[in-house]
N, C-alpha and C positions, 0 to 999 in steps of 0.2 A: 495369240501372237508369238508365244516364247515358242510354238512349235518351228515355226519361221524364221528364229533368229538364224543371222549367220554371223560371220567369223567378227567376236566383241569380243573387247577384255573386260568391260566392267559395263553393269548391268543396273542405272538404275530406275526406281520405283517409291513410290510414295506410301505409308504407313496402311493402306489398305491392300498392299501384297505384303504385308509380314506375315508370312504365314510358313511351315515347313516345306510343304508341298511347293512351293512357289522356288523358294531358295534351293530346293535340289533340282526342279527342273534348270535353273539357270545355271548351276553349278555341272548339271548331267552336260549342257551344251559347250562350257570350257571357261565358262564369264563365270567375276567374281560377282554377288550383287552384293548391292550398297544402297538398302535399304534401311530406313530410320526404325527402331521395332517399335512397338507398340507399347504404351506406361504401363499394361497386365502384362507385358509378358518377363518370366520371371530369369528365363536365360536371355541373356543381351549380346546379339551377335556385333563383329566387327563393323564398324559403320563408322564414316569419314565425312564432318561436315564441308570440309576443303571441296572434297569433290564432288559432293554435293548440291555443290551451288551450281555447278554449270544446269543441272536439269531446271532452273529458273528460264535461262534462256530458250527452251523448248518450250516450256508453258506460254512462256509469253506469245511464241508464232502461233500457238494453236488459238492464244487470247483473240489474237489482231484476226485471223483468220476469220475465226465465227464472226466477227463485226460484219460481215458480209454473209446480208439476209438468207442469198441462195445456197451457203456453204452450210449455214447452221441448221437450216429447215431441209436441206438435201433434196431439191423439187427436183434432181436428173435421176431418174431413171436407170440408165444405164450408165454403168464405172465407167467407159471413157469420157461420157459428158462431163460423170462430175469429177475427173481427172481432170479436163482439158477447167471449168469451173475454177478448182481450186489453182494448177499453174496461173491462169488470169488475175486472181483475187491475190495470189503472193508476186504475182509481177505489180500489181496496182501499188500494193502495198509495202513492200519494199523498194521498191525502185523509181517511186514517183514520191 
């Protein structure tokens, strides 16, 4: 997916991309990341729980999302089913 990014200033990710490799590719793309490091590791990169916290509000639509059977278990086949699928289940679920 970081092959894919496009134009971000701040990149982030949860304690299971602390890794070096991870942080330079995101760094190679032009985003800062703002990942948590991990309690082994022994250099502690910059990290901001302030902003932080917005990636809460991501988790949580991917949460409500899977609540719906056919998003979690992926029965289409083909990416526009389960595009047009998931628009549905985030109309449902936000807007109703």
């Amino acid at each position: 997916m970081l092959d894919q990014l496009t134009a971000a200033d701040l990149v982030h990710g949860d304690k299971g991309y602390d890794t070096n490799a991870v942080r330079r590719k995101i760094k190679a793309k032009g985003a800062a990341p703002n990942i948590p490091p991990k309690v082994n590791r022994r250099w502690k990169s910059c990290f901001s729980p302030y902003l932080y916290r917005n990636r809460n509000a991501i988790e949580r639509m991917f949460n409500r999302l899977k609540d719906f059977r056919r998003i979690a278990t992926r029965y289409d086949r083909l990416a526009v089913n389960f595009l047009a699928a998931v628009q549905i289940a985030a109309l449902v679920s936000y807007w109703l």
